[in-house]
C-alpha positions as CSV (number, residue, x, y, z in Angstrom):
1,X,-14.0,-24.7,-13.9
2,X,-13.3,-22.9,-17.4
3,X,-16.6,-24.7,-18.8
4,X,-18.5,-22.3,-16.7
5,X,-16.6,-19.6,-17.4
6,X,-13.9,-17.7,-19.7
7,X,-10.6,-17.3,-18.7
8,X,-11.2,-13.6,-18.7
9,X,-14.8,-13.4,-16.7
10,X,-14.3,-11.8,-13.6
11,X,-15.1,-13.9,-10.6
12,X,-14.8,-14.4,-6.7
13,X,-13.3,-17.2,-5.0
14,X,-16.2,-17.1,-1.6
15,X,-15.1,-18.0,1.8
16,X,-11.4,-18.9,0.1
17,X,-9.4,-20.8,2.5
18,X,-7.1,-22.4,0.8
19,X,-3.3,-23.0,0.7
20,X,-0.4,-20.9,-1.7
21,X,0.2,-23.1,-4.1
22,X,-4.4,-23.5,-4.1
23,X,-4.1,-18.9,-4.9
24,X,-1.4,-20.1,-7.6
25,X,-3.7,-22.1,-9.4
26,X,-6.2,-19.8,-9.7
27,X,-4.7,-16.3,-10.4
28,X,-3.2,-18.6,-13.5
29,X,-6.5,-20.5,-14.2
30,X,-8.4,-17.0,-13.8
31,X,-6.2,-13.7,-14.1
32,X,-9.2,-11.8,-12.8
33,X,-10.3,-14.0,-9.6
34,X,-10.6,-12.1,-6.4
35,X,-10.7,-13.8,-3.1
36,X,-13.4,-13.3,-0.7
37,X,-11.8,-13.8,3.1
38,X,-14.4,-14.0,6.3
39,X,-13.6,-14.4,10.2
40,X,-12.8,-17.5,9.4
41,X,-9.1,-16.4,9.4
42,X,-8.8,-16.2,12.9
43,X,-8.5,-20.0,13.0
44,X,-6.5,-20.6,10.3
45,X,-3.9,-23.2,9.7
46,X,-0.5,-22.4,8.6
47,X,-0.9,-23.6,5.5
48,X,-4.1,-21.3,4.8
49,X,-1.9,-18.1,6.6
50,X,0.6,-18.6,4.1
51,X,-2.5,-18.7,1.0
52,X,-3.9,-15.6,2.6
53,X,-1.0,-13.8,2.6
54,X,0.2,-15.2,-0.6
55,X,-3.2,-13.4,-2.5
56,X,-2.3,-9.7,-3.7
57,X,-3.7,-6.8,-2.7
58,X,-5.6,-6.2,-6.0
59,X,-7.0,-9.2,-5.9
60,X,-8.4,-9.1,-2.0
61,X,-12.0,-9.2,-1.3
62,X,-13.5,-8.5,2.5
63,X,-16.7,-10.6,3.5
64,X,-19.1,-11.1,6.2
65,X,-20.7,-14.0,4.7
66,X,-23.5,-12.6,6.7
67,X,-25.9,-14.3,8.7
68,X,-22.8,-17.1,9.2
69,X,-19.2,-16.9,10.7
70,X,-19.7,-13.7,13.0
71,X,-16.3,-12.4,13.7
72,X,-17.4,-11.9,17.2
73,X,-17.5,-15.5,19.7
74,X,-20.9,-13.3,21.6
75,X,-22.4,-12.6,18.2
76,X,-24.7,-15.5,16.9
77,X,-26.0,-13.8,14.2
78,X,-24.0,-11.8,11.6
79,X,-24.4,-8.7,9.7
80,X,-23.0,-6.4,7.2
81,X,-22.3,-3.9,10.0
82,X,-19.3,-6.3,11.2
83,X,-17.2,-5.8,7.8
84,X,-14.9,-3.5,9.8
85,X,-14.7,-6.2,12.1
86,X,-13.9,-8.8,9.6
87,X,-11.3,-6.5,8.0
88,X,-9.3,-6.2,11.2
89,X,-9.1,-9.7,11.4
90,X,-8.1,-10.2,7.6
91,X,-5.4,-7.1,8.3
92,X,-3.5,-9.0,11.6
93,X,-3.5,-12.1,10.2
94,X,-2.1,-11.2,6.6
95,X,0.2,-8.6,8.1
96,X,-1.2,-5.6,6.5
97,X,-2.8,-2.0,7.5
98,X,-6.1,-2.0,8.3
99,X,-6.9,1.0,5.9
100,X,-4.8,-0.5,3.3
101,X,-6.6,-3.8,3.2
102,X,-10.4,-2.1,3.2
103,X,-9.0,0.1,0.3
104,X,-8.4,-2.9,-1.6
105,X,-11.2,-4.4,-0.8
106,X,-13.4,-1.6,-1.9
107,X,-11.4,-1.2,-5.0
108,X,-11.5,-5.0,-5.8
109,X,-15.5,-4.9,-5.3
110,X,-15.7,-2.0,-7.6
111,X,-14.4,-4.0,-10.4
112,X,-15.9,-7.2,-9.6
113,X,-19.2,-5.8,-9.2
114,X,-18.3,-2.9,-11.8
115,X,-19.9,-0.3,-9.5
């Protein structure tokens, strides 16, 4: 991984679904990695719940991975318009404020994206 970038690049970890001691790893492989979480949550495993909630705020990314994984089982195709959505399902699962996470999230993007 650090061949294809520096230590201090920012990046995004897409679609992360990975365990505690996976978010570990990275934050000290990558001290600016953000993690990008999708509806995929709602069928997490415990080991992923724990690796979502283990990732800090500042480092929390919300993501439709639009047109795939609609948060929605009568959607077939997704869309931007479902972030909301997705950020409800992000908020139960990790045990956090709906407002609080899509702050984050915003914030996060702002530097990733430096927008």
């Amino acid at each position: 991984m650090g061949v294809l970038i520096t230590l201090s690049d920012s990046s995004s970890v897409h679609c992360f679904g990975g365990t505690a001691v996976d978010v570990r790893e990275w934050i000290s492989a990558f001290r600016n990695c953000f993690f990008g979480f999708t509806a995929s949550v709602a069928y997490f495993s415990k080991d992923q719940l724990q690796g979502l909630r283990e990732v800090p705020l500042d480092k929390i990314l919300v993501e439709t991975d639009s047109p795939y994984l609609p948060p929605l089982p009568d959607v077939l195709c997704n869309t931007p318009a479902f972030i909301g959505n997705v950020g409800h399902l992000v908020s139960e699962r990790k045990g956090v404020e709906y407002e609080t996470i899509m702050h984050w999230s915003y914030e996060n993007a702002r530097k990733l994206y430096k927008f």
